[in-house]
C-alpha positions as CSV (number, residue, x, y, z in Angstrom):
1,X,-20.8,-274.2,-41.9
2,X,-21.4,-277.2,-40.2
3,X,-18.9,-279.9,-40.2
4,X,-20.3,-282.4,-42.0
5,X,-20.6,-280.0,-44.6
6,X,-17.1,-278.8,-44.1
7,X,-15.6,-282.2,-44.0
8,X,-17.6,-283.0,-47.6
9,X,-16.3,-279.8,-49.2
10,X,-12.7,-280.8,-47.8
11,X,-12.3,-284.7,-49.6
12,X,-13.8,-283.1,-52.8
13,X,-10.9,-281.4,-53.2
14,X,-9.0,-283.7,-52.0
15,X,-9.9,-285.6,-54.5
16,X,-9.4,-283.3,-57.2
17,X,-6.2,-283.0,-55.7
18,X,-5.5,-286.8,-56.3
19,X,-7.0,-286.7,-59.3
20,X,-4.9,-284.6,-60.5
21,X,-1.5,-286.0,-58.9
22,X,1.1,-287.7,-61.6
23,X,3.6,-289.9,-60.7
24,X,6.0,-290.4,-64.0
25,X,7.8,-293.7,-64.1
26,X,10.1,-294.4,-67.2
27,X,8.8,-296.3,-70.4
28,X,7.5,-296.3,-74.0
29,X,5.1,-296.6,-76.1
30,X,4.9,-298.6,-79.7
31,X,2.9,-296.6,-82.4
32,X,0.5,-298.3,-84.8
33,X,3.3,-298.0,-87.5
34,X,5.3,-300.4,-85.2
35,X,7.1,-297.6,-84.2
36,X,9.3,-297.2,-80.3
37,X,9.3,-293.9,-78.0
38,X,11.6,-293.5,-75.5
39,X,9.8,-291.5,-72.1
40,X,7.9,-291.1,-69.1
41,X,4.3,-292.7,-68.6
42,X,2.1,-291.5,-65.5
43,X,1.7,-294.4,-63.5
44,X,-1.8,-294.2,-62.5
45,X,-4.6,-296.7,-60.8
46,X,-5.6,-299.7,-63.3
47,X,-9.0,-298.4,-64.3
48,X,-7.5,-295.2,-65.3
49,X,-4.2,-297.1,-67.4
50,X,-6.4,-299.5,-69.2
51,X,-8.7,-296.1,-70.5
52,X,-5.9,-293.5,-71.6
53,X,-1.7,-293.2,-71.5
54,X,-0.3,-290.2,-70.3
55,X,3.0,-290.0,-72.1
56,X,6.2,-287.2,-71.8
57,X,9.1,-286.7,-74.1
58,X,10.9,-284.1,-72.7
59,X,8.7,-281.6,-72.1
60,X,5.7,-282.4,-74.5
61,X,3.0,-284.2,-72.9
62,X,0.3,-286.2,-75.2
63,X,-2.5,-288.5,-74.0
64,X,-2.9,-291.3,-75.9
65,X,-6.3,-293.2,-76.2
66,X,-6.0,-297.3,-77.4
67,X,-7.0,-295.9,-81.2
68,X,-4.1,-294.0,-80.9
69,X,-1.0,-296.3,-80.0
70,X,-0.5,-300.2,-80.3
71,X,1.0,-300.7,-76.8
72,X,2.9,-299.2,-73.4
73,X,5.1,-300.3,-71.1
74,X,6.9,-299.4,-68.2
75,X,10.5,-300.0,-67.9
76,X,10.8,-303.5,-65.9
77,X,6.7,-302.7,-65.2
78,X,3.4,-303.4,-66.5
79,X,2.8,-303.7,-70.4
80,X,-0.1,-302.6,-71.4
81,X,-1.8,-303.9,-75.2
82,X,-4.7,-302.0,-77.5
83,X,-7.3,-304.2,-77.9
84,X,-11.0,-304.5,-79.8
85,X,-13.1,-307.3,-77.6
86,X,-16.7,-306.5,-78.4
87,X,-16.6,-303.5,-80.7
88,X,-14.5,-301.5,-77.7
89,X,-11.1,-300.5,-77.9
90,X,-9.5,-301.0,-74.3
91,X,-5.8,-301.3,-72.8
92,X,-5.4,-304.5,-72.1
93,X,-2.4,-305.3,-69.3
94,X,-0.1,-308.2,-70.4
95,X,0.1,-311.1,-68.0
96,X,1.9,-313.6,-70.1
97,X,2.2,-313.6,-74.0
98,X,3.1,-316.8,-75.7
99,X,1.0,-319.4,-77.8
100,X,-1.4,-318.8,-75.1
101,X,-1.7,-315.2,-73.8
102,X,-3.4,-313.7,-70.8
103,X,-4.8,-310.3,-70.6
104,X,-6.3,-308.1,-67.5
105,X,-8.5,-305.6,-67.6
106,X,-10.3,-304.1,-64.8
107,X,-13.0,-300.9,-64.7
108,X,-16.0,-300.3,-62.8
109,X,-17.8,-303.0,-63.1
110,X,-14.8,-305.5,-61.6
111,X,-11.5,-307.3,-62.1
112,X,-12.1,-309.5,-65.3
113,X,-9.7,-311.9,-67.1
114,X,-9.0,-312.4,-70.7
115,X,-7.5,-315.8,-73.1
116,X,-6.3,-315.4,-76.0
117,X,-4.7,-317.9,-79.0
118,X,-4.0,-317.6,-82.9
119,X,-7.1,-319.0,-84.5
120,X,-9.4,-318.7,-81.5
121,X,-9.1,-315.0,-80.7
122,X,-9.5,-313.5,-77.5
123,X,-12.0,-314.2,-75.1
124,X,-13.0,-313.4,-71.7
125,X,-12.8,-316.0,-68.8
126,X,-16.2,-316.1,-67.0
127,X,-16.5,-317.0,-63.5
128,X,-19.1,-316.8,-60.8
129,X,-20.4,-317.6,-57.2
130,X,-23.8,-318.1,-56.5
131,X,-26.2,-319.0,-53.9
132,X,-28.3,-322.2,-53.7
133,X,-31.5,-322.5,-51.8
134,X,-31.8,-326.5,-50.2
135,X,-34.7,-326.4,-47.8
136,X,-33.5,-324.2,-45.1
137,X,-30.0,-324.2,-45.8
138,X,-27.8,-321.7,-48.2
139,X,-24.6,-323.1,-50.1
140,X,-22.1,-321.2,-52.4
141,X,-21.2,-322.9,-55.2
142,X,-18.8,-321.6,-57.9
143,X,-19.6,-321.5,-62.3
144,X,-17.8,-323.8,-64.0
145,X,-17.9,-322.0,-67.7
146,X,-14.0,-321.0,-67.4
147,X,-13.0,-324.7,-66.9
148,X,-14.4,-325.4,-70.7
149,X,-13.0,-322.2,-71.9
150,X,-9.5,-323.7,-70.6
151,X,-10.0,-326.7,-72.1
152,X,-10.7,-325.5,-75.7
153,X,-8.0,-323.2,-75.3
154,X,-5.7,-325.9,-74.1
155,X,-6.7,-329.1,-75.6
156,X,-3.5,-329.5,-77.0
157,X,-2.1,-330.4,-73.8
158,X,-4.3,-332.9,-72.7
159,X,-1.5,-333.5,-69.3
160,X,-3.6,-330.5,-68.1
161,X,-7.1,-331.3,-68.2
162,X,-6.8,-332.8,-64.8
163,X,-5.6,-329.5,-63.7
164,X,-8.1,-327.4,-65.3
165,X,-10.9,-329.5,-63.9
166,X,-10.1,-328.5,-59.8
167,X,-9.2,-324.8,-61.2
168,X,-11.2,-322.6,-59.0
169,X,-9.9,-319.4,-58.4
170,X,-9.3,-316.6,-60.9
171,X,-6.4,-314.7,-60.1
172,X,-2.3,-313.2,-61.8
173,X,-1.2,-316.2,-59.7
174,X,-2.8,-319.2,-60.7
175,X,-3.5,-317.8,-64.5
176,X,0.0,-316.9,-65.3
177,X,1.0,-320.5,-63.8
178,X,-1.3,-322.5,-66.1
179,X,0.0,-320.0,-69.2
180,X,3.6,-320.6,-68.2
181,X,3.2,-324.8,-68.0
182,X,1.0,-324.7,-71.4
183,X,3.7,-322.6,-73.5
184,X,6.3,-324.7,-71.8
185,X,4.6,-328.2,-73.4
186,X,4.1,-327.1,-76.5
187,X,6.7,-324.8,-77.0
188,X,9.5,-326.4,-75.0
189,X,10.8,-324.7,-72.2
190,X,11.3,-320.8,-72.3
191,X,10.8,-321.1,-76.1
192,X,7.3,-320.0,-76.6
193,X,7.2,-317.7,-73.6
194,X,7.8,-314.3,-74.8
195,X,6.8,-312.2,-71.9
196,X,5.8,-312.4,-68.0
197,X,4.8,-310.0,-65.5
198,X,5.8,-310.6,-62.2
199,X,2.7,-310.5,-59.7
200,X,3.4,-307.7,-57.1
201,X,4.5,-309.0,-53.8
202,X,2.9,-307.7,-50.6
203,X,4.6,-305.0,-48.8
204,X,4.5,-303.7,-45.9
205,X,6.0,-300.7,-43.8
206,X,6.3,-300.7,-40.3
207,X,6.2,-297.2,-38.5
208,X,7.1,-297.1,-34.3
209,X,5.3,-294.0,-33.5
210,X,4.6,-291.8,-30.2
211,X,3.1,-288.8,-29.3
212,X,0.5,-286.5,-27.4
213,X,-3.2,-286.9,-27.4
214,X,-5.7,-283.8,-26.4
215,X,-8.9,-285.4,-25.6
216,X,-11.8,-284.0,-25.8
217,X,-15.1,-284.8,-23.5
218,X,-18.6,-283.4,-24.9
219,X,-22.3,-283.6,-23.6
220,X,-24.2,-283.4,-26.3
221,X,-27.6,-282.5,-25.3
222,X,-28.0,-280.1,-22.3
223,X,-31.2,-278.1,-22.3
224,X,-30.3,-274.6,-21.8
225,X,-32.8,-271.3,-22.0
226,X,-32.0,-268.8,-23.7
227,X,-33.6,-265.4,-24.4
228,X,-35.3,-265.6,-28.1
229,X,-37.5,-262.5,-29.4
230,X,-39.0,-260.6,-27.8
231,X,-37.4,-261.8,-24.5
232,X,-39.3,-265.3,-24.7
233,X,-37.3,-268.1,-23.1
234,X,-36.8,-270.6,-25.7
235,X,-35.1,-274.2,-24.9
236,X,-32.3,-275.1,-26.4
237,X,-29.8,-277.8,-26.6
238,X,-26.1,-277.0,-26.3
239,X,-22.9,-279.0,-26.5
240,X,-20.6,-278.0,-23.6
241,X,-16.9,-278.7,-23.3
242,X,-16.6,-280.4,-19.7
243,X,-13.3,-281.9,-19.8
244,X,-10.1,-281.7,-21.1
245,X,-7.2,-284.1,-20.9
246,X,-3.6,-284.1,-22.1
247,X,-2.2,-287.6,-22.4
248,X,0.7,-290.0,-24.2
249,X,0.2,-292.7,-26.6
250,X,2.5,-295.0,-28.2
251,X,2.5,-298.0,-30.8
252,X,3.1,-300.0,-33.8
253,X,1.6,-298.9,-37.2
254,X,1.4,-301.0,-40.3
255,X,1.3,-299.3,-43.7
256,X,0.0,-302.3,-46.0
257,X,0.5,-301.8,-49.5
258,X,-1.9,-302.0,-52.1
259,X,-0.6,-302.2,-55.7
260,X,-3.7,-303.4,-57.4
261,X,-5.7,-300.6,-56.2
262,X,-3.4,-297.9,-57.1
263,X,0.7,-298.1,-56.2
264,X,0.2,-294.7,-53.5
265,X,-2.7,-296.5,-51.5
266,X,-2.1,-298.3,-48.0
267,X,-4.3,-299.8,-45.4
268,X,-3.0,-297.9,-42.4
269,X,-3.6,-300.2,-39.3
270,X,-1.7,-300.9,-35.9
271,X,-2.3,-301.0,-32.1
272,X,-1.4,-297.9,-30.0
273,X,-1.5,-297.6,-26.3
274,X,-2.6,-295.1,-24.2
275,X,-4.1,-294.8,-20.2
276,X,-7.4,-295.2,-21.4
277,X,-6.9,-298.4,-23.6
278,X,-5.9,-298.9,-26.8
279,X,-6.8,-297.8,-30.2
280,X,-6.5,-299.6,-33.7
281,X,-7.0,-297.8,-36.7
282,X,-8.4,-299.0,-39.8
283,X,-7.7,-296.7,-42.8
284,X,-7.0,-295.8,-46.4
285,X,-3.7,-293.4,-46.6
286,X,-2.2,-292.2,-49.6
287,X,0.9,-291.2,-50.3
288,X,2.2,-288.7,-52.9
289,X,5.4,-290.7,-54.2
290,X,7.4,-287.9,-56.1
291,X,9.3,-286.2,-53.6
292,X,11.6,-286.6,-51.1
293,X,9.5,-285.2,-48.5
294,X,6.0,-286.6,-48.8
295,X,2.9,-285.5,-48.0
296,X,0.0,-288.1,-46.9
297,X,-3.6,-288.1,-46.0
298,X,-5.9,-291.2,-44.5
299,X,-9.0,-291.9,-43.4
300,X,-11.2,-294.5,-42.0
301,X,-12.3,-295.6,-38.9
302,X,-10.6,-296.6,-35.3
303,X,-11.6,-299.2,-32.9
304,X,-11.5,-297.9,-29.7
305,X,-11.8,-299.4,-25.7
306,X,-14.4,-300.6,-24.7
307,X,-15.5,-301.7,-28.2
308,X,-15.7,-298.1,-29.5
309,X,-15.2,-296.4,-32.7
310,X,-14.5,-293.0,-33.7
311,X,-14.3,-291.7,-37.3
312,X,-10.6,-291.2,-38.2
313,X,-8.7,-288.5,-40.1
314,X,-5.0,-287.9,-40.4
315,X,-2.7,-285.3,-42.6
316,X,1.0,-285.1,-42.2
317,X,4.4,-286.3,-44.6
318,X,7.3,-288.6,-44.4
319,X,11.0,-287.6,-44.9
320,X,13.2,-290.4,-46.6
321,X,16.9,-290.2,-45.3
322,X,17.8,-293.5,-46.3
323,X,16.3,-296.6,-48.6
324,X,14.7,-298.5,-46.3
325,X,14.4,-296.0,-43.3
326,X,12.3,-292.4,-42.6
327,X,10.9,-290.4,-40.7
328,X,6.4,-290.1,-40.3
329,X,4.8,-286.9,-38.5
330,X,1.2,-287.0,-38.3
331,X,-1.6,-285.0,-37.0
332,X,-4.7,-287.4,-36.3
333,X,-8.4,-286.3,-35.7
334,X,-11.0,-288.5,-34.0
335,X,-14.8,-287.8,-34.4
336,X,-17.7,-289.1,-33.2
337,X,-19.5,-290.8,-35.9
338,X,-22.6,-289.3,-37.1
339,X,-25.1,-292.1,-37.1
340,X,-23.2,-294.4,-40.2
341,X,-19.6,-295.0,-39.7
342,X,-17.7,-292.7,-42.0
343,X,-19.6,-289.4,-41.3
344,X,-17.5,-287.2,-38.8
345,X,-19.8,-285.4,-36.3
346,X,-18.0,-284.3,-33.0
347,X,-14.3,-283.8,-32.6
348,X,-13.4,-285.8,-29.8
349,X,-9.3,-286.0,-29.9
350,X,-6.4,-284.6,-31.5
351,X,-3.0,-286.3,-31.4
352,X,0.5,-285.0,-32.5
353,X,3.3,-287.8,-33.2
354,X,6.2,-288.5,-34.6
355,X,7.1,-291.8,-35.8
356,X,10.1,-293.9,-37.7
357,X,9.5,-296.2,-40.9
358,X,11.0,-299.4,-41.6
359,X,10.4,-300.2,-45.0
360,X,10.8,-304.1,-45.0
């Protein structure tokens, strides 16, 4: 099998695999009769949480569409609403809930934004960037349709019109700040606010790591003959292992957390040193969170010197002995890249390391 096809067949398991992880954080969910359960919800990615609930009392475990249950949350977590916009049933997450309420919703076609107030219903907050064409030049210029949706919304508090105007970005940060100042003036302070979701916080991990690189040297194409049928000599090329090297490499990793995409997703990235240069790796790791001994898996690409770049693969686990502190082994794979970026061709170097995690 070659190994393109091999590598393929591998990260379709794999993601079956993740597919199929759970990761059971503690919450509840409020029936259409109003009524609360007590349990454990699978935290999941937010395309995934705003389609289905994946709930467990005890040792029953029901999935729950938006027809079936009002609302989830998890226990000091994300809330999660039913809601009909357009004819479809969706889970909605809660941003902010007061007089004025914002919603987020996100699926395959993007992250999108929702208002909504008694009276007015809900509605979804449209913004855009396009391109304009002036003679020979290109400009980006943003839509302006959300700023009058704010303003209906909002013209009770005239004070923020202003504010509203130079509004340009779409995002939990700047949406649940306008919420919070609009139910403050017209509620009073803390009096119409009836719920807030913290936005997540950036985090990252920092992992001192060392170990031992086998590199691997290849010539690709050498014309060799070799005796076909009928003892023609045919010409064909081989891939010859002509060198070998055993070597030691050292750095500084960075496991950068990414909650919106899915709570058991980095960016793995770093500068390691070696006697050939330096390597930086750019790559997507996840991490199975349920255990005290983890396993992981990443992959990407690495920047290599001079100006190189390998394909990039790594499988190991971390072992949490403390809080903040733990230790990483990892078993990386470098391959030549087989003509686009993220297709592995050649195996090129193998590296055995052992590294320790400060979570900060």
């Amino acid at each position: 099998m070659k190994l393109k096809n091999m590598m393929l067949l591998v990260f379709l398991c794999l993601n079956s695999i993740l597919n199929a992880q759970s990761n059971f954080k503690k919450g509840f969910v409020i029936t259409n009769s109003n009524d609360t359960i007590q349990g454990e919800i699978d935290y999941r990615g937010d395309i995934s949480m705003n389609k289905k609930c994946r709930f467990k009392n005890g040792d029953n475990l029901v999935t729950y569409t938006p027809d079936d249950i009002s609302a989830y949350k998890f226990i000091d977590g994300k809330y999660f609403v039913s809601k009909n916009f357009q004819g479809e049933k969706s889970f909605f997450e809660f941003l902010i809930k007061g007089q004025v309420s914002i919603y987020f919703h996100k699926n395959l076609k993007g992250r999108h934004y929702y208002i909504e107030k008694d009276g007015l219903g809900i509605r979804k907050i449209t913004y855009e960037e396009n391109l304009k064409y002036q003679g020979d030049k290109i400009y980006s210029y943003g839509s302006t349709k959300h700023i009058g949706i704010f303003n209906i919304y909002m013209q009770d508090a005239p004070s923020l019109k202003s504010r509203i105007s130079r509004l340009k970005e779409l995002s939990h940060k700047s949406l649940i700040k306008l919420a919070t100042d609009y139910n403050n003036i017209v509620c009073g302070e803390g009096v119409c606010l009836a719920y807030k979701k913290k936005s997540p916080t950036i985090k990252v991990n920092i992992e001192v790591a060392g170990g031992k690189v086998n590199r691997l040297a290849f010539i690709k194409t050498v014309p060799m003959y070799e005796l076909g049928n009928n003892n023609i000599p045919l010409l064909v090329n081989h891939k010859i292992l002509i060198d070998e090297e055993k070597y030691y490499q050292y750095g500084i990793y960075a496991h950068i957390w990414l909650p919106r995409l899915n709570e058991k997703l980095y960016l793995r990235t770093g500068y390691l040193s070696n006697k050939h240069g330096y390597k930086i790796p750019l790559q997507l790791e996840y991490v199975f969170p349920k255990w005290k001994i983890k396993p992981k898996l990443a992959y990407g690409i690495n920047i290599l010197k001079p100006f190189k770049q390998t394909v990039g693969a790594m499988l190991g686990f971390n072992i949490d002995f403390h809080k903040n502190v733990g230790l990483s082994f990892n078993y990386d794979l470098d391959f030549e890249a087989d003509k686009t970026v993220i297709i592995p061709s050649e195996k090129t170097h193998e590296t055995l390391s052992l590294g320790l995690i400060l979570k900060l």
